[in-house]
BAFI-3210 file (N, C-alpha, C; in Angstrom, 3 decimals, decimal comma, padded with zeros to 6 digits):
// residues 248
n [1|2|3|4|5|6|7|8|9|10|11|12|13|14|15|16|17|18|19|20|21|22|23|24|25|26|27|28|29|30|31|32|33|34|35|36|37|38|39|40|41|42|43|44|45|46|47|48|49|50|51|52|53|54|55|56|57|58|59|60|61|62|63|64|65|66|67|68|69|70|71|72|73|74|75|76|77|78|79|80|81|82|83|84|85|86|87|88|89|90|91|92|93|94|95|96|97|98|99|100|101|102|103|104|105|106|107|108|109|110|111|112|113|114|115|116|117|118|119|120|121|122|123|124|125|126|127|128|129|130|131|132|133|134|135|136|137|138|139|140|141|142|143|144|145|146|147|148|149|150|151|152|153|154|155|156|157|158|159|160|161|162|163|164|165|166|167|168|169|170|171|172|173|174|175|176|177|178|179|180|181|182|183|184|185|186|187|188|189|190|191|192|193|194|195|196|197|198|199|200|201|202|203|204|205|206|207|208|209|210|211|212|213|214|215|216|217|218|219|220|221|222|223|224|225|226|227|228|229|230|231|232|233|234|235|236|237|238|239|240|241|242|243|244|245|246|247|248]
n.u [000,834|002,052|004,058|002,585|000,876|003,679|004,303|001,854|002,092|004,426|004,292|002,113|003,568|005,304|003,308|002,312|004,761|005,409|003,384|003,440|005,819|005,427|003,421|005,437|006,817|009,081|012,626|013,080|010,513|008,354|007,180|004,014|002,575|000,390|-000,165|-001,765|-002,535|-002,825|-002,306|-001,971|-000,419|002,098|002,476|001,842|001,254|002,928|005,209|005,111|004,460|006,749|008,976|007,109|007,851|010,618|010,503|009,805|010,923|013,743|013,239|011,975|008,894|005,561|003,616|000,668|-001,926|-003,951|-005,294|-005,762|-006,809|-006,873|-009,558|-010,919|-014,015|-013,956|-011,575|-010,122|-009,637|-008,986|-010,216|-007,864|-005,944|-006,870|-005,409|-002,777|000,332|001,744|000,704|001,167|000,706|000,415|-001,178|-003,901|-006,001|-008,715|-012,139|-013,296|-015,492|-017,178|-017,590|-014,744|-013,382|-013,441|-012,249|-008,812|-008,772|-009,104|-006,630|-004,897|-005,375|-005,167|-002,432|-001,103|002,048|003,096|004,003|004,320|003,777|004,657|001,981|000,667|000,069|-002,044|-004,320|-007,168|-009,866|-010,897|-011,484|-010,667|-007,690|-006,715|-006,360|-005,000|-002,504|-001,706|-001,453|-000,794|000,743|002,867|002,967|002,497|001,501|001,997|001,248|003,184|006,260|007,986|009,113|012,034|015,195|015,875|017,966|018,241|019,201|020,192|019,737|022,257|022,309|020,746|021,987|022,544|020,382|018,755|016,707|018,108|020,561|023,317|022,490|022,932|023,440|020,985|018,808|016,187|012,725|010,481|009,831|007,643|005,783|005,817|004,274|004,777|005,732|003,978|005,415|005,892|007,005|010,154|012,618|013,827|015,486|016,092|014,727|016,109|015,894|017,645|016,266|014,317|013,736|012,506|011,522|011,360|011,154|010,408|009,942|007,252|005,219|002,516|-000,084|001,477|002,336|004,839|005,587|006,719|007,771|007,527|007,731|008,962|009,179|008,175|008,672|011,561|012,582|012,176|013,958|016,264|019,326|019,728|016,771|015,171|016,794|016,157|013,481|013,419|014,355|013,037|010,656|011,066|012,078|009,741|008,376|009,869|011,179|015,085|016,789|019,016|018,433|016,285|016,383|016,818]
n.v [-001,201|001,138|001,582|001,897|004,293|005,764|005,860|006,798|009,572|010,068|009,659|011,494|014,333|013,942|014,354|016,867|018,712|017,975|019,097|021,749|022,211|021,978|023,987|026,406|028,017|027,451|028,300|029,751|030,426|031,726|034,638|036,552|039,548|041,902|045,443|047,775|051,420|054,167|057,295|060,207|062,900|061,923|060,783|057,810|056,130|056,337|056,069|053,672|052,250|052,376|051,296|048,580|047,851|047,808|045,485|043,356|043,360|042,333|039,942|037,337|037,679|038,440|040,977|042,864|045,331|047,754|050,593|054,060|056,677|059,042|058,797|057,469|054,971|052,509|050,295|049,200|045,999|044,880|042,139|040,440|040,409|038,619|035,914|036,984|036,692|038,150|041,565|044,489|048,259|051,289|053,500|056,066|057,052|056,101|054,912|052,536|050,036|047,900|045,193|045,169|045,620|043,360|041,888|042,759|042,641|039,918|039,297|039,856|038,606|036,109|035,820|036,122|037,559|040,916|044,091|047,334|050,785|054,301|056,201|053,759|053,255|054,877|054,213|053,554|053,155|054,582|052,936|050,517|051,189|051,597|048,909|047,860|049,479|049,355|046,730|045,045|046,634|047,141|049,080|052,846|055,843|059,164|061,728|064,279|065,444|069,177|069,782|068,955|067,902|064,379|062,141|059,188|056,397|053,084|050,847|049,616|047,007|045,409|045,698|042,864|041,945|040,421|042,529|044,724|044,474|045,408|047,890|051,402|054,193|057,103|060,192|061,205|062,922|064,848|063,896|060,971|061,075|058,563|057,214|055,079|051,605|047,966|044,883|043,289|044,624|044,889|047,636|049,029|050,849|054,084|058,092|061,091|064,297|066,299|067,778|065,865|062,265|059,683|056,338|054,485|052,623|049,090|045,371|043,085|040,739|038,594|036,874|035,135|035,676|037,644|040,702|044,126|047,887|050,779|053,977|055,868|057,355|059,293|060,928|061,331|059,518|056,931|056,771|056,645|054,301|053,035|052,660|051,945|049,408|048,261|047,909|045,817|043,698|043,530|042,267|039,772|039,125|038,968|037,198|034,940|034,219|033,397|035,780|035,504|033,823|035,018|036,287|037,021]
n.w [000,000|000,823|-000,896|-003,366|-002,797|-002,948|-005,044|-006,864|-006,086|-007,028|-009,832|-010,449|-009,141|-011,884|-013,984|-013,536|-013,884|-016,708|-017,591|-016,951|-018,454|-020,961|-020,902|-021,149|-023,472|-026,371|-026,532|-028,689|-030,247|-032,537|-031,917|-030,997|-030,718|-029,662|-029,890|-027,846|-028,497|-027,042|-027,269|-027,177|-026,659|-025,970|-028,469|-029,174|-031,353|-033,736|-032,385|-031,452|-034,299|-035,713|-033,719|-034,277|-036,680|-036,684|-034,931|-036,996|-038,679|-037,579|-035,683|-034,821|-035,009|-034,246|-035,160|-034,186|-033,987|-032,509|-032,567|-031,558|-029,304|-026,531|-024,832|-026,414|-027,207|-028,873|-029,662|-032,799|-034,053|-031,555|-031,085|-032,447|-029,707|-028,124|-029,520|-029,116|-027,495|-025,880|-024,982|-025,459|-023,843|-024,433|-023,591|-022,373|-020,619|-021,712|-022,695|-022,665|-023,786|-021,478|-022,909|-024,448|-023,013|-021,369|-022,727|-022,504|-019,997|-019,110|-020,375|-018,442|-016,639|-017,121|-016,427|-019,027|-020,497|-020,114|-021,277|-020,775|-020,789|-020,070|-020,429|-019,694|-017,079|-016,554|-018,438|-018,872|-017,275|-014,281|-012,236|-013,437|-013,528|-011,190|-010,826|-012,830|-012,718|-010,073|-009,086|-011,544|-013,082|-010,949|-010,131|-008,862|-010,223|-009,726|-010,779|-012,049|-013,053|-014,935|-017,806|-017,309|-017,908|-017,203|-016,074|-016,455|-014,734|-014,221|-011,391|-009,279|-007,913|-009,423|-012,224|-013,570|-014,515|-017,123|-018,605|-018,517|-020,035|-021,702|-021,198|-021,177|-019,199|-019,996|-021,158|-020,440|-020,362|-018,573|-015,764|-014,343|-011,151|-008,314|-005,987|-003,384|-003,704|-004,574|-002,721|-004,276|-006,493|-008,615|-008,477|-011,330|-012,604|-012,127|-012,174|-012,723|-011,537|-010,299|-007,929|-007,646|-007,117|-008,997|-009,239|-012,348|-013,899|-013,751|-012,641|-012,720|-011,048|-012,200|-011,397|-012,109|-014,349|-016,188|-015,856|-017,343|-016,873|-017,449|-016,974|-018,775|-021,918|-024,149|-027,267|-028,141|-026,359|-027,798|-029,575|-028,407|-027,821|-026,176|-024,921|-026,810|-026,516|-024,085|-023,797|-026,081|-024,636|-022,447|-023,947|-024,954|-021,828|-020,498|-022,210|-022,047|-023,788|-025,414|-026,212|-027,946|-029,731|-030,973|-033,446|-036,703]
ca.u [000,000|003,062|004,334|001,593|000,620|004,794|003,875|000,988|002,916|005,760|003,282|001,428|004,442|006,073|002,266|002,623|006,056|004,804|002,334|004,555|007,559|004,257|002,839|006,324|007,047|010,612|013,089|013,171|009,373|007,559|006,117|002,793|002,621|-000,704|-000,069|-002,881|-001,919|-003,778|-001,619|-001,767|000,373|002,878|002,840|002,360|001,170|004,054|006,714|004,743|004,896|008,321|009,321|007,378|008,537|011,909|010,870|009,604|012,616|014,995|013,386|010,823|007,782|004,866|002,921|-000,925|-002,087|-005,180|-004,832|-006,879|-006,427|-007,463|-010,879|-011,743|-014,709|-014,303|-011,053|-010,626|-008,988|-008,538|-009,786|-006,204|-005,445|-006,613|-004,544|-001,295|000,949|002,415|000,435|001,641|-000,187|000,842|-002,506|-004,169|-007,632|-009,468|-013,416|-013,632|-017,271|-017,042|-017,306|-013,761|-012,459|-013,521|-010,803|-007,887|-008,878|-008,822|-005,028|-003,975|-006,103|-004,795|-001,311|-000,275|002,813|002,531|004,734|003,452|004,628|004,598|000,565|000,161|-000,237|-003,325|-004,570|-008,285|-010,762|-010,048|-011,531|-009,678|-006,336|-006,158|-005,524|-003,868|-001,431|-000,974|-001,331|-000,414|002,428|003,549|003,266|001,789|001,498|001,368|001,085|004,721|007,116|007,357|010,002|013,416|016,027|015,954|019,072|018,241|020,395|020,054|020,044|023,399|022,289|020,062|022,685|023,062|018,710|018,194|016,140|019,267|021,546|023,675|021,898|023,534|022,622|020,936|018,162|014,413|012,198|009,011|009,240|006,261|006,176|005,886|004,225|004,803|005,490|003,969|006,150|006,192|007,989|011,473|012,674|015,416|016,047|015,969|015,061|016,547|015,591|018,326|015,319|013,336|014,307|011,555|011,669|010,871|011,410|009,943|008,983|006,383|004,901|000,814|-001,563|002,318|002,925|005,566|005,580|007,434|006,659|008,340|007,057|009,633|008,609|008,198|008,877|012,667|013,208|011,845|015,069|017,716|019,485|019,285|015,630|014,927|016,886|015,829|012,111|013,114|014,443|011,767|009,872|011,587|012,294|008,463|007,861|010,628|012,336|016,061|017,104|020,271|017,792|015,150|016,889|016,541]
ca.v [000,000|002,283|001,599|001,992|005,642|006,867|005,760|007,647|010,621|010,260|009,825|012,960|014,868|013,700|015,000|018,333|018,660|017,755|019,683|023,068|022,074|022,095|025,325|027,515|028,169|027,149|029,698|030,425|030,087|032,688|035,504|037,168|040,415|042,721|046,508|049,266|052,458|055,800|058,429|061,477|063,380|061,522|060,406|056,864|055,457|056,708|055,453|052,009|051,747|052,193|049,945|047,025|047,745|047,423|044,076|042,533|043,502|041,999|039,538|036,179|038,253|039,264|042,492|043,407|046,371|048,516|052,087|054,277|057,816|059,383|059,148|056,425|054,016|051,408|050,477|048,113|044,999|044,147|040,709|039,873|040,099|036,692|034,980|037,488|036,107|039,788|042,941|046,200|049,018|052,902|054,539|057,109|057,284|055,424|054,924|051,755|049,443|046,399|043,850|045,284|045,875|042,160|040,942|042,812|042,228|038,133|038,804|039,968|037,677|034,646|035,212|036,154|038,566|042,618|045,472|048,667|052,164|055,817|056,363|052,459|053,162|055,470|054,066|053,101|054,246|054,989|051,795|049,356|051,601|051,375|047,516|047,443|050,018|049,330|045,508|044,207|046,635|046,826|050,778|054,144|056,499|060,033|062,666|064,060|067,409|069,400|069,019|069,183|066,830|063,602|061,196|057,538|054,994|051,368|050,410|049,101|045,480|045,115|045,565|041,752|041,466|040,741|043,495|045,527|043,749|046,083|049,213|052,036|055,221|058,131|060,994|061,660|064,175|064,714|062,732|060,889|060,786|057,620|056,691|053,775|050,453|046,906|044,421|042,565|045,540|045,306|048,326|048,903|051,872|055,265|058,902|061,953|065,713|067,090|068,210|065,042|061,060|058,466|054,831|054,690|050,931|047,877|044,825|042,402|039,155|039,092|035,708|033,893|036,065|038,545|042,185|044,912|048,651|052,067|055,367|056,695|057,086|060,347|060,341|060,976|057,824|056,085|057,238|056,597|053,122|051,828|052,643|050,596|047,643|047,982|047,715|044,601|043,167|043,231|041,777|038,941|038,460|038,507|035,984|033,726|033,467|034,310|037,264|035,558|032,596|035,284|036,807|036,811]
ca.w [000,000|000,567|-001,921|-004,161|-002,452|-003,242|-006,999|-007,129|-006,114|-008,190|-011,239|-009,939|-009,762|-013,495|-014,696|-013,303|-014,361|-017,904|-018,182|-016,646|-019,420|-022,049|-020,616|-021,085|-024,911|-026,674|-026,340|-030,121|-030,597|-033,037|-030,735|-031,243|-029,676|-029,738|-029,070|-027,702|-028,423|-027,652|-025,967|-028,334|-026,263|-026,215|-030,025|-028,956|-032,356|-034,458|-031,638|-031,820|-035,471|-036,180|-033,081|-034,573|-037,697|-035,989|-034,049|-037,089|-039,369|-037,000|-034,974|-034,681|-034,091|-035,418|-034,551|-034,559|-032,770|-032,057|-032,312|-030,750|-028,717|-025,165|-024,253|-026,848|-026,695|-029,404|-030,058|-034,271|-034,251|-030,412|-031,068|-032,284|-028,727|-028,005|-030,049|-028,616|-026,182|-025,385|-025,006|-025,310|-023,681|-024,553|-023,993|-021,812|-019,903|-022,492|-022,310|-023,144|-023,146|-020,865|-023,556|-025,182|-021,308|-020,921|-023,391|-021,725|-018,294|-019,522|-020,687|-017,444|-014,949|-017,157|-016,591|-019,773|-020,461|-020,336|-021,906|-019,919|-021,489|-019,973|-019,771|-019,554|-015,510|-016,387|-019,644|-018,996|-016,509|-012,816|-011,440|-013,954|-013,510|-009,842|-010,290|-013,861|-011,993|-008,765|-009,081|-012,343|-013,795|-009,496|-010,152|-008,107|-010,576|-008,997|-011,553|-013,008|-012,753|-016,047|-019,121|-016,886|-018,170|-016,186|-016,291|-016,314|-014,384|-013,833|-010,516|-009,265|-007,535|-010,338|-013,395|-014,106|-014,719|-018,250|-018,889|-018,125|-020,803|-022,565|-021,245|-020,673|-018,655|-020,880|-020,832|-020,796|-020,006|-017,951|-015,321|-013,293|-009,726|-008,506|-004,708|-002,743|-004,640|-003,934|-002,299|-005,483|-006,988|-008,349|-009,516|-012,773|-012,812|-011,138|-013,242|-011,495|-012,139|-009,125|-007,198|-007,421|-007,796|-008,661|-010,156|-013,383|-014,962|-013,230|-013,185|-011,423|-011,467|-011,652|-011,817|-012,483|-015,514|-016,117|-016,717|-017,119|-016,842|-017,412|-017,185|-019,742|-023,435|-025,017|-028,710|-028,380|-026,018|-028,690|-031,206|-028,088|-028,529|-024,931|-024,349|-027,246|-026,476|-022,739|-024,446|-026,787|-023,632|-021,500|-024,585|-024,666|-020,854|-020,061|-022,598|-021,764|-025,154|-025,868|-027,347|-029,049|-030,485|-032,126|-034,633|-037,832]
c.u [000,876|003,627|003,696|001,076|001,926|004,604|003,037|001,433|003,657|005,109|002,243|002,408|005,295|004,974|002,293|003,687|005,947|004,304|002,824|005,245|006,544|004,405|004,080|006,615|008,630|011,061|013,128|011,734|008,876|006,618|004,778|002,696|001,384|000,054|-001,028|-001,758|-002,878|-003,564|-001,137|-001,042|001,792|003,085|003,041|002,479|002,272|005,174|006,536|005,090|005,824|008,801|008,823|007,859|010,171|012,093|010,381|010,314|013,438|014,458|011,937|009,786|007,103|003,570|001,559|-001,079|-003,303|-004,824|-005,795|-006,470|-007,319|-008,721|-011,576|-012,636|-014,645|-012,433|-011,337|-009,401|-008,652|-009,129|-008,413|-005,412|-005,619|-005,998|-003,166|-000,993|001,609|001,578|000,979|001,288|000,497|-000,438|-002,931|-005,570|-008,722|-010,525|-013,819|-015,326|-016,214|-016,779|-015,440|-012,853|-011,958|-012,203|-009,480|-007,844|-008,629|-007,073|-004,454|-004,130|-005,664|-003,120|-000,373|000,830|002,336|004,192|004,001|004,832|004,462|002,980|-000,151|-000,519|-001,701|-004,179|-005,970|-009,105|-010,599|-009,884|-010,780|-008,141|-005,447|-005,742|-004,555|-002,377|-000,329|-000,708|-000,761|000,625|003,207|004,017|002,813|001,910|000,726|001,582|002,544|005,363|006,933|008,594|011,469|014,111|016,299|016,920|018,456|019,271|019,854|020,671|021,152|023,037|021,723|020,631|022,436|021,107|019,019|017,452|017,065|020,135|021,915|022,672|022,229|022,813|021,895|019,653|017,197|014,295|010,932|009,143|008,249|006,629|005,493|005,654|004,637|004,770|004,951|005,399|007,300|007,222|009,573|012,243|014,669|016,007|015,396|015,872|015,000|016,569|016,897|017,219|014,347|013,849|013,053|012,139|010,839|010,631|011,321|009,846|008,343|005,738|003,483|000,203|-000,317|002,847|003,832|005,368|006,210|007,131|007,445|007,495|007,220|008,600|007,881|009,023|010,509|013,604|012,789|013,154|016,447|017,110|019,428|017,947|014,967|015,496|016,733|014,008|011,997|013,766|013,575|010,609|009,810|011,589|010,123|007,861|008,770|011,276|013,743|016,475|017,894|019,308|016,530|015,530|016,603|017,774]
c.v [001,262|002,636|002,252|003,616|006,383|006,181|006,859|009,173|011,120|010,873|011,800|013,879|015,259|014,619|017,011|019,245|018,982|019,064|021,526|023,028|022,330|023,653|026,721|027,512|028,110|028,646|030,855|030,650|031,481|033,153|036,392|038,282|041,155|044,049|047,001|050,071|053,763|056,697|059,408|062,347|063,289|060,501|058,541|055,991|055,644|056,054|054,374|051,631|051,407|051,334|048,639|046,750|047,049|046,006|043,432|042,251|042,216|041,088|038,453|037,028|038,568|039,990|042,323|044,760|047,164|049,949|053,093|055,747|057,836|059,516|058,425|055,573|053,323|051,107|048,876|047,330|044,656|042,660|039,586|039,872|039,053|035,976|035,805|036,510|037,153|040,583|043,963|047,217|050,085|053,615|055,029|057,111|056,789|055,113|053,864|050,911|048,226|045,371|044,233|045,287|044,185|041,410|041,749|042,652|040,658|038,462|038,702|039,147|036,295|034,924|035,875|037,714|039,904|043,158|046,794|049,834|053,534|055,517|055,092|052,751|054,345|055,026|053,358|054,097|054,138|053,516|050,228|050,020|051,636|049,704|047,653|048,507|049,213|047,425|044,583|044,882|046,769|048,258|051,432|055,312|057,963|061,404|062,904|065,505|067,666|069,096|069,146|067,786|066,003|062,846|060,154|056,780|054,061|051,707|049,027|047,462|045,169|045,063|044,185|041,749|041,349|041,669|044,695|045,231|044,443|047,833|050,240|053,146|056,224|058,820|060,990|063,425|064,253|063,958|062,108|060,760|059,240|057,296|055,061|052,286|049,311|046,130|043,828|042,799|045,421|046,369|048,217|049,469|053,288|056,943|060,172|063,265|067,030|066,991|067,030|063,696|059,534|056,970|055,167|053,314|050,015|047,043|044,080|041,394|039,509|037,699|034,981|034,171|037,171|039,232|042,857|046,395|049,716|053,243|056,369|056,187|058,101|059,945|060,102|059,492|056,921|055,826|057,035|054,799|052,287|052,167|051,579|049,087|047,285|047,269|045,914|043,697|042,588|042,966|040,672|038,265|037,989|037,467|034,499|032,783|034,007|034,812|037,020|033,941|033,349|036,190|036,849|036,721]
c.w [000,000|-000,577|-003,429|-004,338|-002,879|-004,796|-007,164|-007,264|-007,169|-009,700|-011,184|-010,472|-010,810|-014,027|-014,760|-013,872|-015,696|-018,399|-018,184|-017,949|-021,031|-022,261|-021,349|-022,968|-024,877|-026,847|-027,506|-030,872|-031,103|-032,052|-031,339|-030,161|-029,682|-028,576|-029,265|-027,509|-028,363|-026,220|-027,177|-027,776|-026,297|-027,636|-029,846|-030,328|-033,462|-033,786|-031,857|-033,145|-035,631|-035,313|-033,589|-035,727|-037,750|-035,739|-035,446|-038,195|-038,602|-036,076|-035,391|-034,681|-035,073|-034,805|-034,662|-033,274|-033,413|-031,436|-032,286|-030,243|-027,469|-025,218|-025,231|-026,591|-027,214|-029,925|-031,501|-033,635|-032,631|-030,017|-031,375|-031,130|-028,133|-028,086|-029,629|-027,579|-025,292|-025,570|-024,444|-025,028|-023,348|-024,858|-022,455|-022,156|-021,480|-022,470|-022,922|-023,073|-022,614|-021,568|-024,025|-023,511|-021,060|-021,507|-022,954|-020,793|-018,533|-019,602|-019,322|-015,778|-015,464|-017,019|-017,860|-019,539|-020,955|-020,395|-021,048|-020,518|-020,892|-019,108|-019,241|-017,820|-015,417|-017,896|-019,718|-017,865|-015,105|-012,413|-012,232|-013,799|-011,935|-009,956|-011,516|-013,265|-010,995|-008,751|-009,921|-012,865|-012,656|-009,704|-008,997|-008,871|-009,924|-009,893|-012,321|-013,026|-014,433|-016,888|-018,225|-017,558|-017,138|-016,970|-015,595|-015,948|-013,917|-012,404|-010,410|-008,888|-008,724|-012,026|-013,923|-014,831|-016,305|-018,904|-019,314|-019,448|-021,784|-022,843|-020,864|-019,646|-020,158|-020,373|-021,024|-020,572|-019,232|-017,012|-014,353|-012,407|-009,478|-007,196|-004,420|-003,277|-003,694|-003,456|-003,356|-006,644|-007,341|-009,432|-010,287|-012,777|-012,392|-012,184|-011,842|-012,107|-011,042|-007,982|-006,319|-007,988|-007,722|-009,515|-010,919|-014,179|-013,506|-013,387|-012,090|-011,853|-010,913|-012,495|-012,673|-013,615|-015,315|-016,484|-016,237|-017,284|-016,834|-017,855|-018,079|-021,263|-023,878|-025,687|-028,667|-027,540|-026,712|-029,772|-029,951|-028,272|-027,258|-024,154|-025,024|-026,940|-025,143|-023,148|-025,301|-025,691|-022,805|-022,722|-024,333|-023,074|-020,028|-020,504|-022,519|-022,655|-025,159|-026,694|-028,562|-030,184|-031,676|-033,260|-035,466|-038,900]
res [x|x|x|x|x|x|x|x|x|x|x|x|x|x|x|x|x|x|x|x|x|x|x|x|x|x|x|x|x|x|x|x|x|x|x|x|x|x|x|x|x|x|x|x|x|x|x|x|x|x|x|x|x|x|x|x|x|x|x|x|x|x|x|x|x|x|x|x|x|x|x|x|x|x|x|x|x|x|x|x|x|x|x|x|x|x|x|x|x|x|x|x|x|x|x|x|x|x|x|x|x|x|x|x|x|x|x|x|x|x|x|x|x|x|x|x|x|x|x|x|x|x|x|x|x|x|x|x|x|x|x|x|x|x|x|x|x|x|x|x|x|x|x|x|x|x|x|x|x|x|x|x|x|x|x|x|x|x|x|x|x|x|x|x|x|x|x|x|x|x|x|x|x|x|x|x|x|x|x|x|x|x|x|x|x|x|x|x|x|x|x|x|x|x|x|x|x|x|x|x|x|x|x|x|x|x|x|x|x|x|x|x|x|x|x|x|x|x|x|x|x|x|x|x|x|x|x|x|x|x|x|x|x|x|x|x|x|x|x|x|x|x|x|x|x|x|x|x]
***
């Protein structure tokens, strides 16, 4: 009978195992990404373009996105977010209906991987932005000083992160303030005006999935070379493929 009960186990355990080693995608595996975009302020749909243009030039992937602006109610094509395995969200206070809410609220309650951009931490309506904030990109978005030049640095324990990989320091502008993080919180990197020093780059684990989350991204951090490859980084590291396997 003991015997019989540490079988059962074992077999249990192999299944689980299984079914985990199933669940995770090969490291080189064609990615599907879905971006929302609708932050007219910050020129999100123009920065998006040319980035996937970028990722799908140079890399496994293949783009769809739903483009849209502030205070939208319908956005086209966000059924191709179903079938994503990555969403991308660069939009601002958005008025969405419930049924279209319903299919991003599904991405982020099953787990799957998130991209979070600038307005991403206010990019729907109060009562879905207090959790997609504070809970799922592991933010506190608290409003933001005005155009002073902020210097970006990677946090020192945190250099080795993948996300990090081959990123140097360099400059923004605008930057958000940033209250009290969850526990869950680990931040990347630090943006500093003299006056004022918040975290700016994150990431956080939500319902077992990964995401990552930066406040930066006005148009010209779109055109420096380690915002982008901090961006195709944390593409990659959320979905759990490697960088040197998706090439092209």
């Amino acid at each position: 009978m003991f015997r019989m009960f540490i079988l059962t186990i074992f077999l249990v355990a192999a299944c689980a195992a299984h079914v985990t080693a199933q669940d995770k995608p090969a490291a080189d595996a064609r990615l599907a990404i879905h971006m929302i975009s609708g932050s007219r302020e910050y020129k999100s749909q123009p920065s998006l373009e040319e980035f996937a243009q970028h990722l799908e030039e140079n890399y496994n992937v293949t783009v769809t996105a739903s483009w849209g602006h502030d205070g939208i109610k319908e956005l086209e094509n966000l059924d191709a977010l179903k079938k994503a395995e990555l969403m991308i969200v660069f939009a601002r206070r958005m008025k969405l209906s419930d049924e279209q809410m319903e299919i991003i609220r599904g991405h982020w309650l099953a787990g799957k991987p998130i991209v979070g951009i600038r307005t991403a931490s206010h990019a729907f309506s109060n009562e879905d932005n207090q959790i997609f904030d504070r809970e799922v990109l592991g933010n506190h978005y608290s409003g933001h000083h005005g155009k002073e030049q902020v210097k970006v640095t990677n946090e020192a324990e945190r250099q080795e992160h993948p996300v990090l990989a081959g990123v140097e320091p360099f400059s923004s502008t605008k930057l958000y303030k940033c209250g009290e993080l969850p526990k869950t919180t680990t931040v990347l990197q630090i943006g500093d005006i003299g006056k004022a020093s918040y975290p700016v780059t994150m990431v956080n684990e939500y319902n077992g999935g990964r995401v990552f989350y930066t406040s930066l991204g006005v148009p010209g951090d779109f055109q420096d070379e380690n915002f982008r490859r901090m961006l195709t980084n944390a593409i990659f590291w959320t979905t759990h493929r490697d960088p040197t396997k998706m090439g092209k």
